[in-house]
N, C-alpha and C positions, 0 to 999 in steps of 0.2 A: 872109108869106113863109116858107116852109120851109126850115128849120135841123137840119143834122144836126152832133152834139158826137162828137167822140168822144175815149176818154177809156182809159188802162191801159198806155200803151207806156213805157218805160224800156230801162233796160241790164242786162244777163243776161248768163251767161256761156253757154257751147255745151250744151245737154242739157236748159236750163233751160226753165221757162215761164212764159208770163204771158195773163193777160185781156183781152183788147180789147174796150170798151164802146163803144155807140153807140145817143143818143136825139134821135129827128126829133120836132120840132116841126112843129102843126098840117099834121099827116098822120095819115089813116087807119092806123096801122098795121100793120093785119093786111091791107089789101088791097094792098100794095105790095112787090114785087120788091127786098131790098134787096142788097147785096155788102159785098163788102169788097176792097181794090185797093190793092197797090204801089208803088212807085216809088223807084229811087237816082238821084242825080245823073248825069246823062249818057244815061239810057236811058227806055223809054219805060214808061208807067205800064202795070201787067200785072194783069189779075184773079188773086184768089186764091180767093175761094169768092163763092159765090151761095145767096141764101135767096128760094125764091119766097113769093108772097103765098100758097101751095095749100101748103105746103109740100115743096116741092122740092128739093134742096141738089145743088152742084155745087164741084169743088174742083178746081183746078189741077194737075196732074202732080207739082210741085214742094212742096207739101204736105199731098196724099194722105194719108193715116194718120197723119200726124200735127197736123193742125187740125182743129177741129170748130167747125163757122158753126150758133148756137142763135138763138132768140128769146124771148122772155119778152114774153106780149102783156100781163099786169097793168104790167108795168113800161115796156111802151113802150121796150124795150132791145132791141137786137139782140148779138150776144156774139161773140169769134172766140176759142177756146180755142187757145193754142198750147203744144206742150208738144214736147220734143225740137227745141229751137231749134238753129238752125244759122247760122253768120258768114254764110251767106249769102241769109238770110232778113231781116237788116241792111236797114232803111227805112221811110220813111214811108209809114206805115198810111193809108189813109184809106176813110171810109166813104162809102155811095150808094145813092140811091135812085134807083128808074123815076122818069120824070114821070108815067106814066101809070099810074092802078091795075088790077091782074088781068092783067098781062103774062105770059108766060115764053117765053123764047126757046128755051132748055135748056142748057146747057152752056154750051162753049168759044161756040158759035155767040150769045150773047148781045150785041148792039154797043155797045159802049162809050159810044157817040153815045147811047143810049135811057139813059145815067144822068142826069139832068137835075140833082138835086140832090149836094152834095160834101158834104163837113165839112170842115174846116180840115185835118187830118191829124193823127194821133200817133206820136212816131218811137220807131221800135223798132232797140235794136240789139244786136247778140250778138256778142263776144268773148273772150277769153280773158286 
C-alpha cells in the first residue's frame, strides 16, 4: 500500500520560512503526479502547488513567488519551499499523489478526485 510521510511543518512568525518534506512509499517516484494541499478548519481543502511526473510545476495564486514545489528523485523526496510566510498561509500541509502514473492535468484544472493517495498532514502555522 502506498504511504506518503510528510514531514517540516511547525510555528514561524510572518516573513519566516520552512521546508515541507514528503516520501511515498512503493511508488514509482518519478512517474507520478505529486502536490501539495491545504486546508483550515471550516473550509475546504485547496491546492497549493503541483509537480508533474514530466516535470511540470503549477502554484496557486496565493503563493506565487513565494513557494517553490522541488523534487529530489535520489531521495525519493518531494520538497515545498516556503519562504515569506504569511498568518494566512496558517494550516495543515498535506501531501498527494495521482493514482495513476504519467498524468497531467495542468494547472488549477487538476481534480482533486485524481489524488488517490494523502499523508497524514503537517500543520504549519505563522504568527506573530
Amino acid at each position: 500500500q502506498v504511504q506518503l510521510v510528510e514531514s517540516g511543518g511547525g510555528s514561524v512568525q510572518p516573513g519566516g520560512s520552512l521546508r515541507l518534506s514528503c516520501t511515498p512509499s512503493k511508488l514509482s517516484f518519478d512517474d507520478y503526479t505529486m502536490g501539495w494541499f491545504r486546508q483550515t478548519p471550516g473550509k475546504d481543502r485547496e491546492e497549493v502547488s503541483y509537480s508533474s511526473w514530466a516535470g511540470d510545476t503549477y502554484y496557486s495564486d496565493s503563493v506565487k513567488d513565494r513557494f517553490t514545489i522541488s523534487r529530489d528523485s535520489a531521495k525519493k523526496t518531494l520538497y515545498l519551499d516556503m519562504r515569506n510566510l504569511k498568518p494566512e498561509d496558517t494550516a495543515m500541509y498535506y501531501c498527494a499523489a495521482d493514482w495513476e502514473p504519467r498524468r497531467w492535468y495542468g494547472g488549477a484544472r487538476y481534480p482533486l478526485s485524481e489524488f488517490g493517495y494523502w499523508g497524514q498532514g503537517t500543520q504549519v502555522t505563522v504568527s506573530s
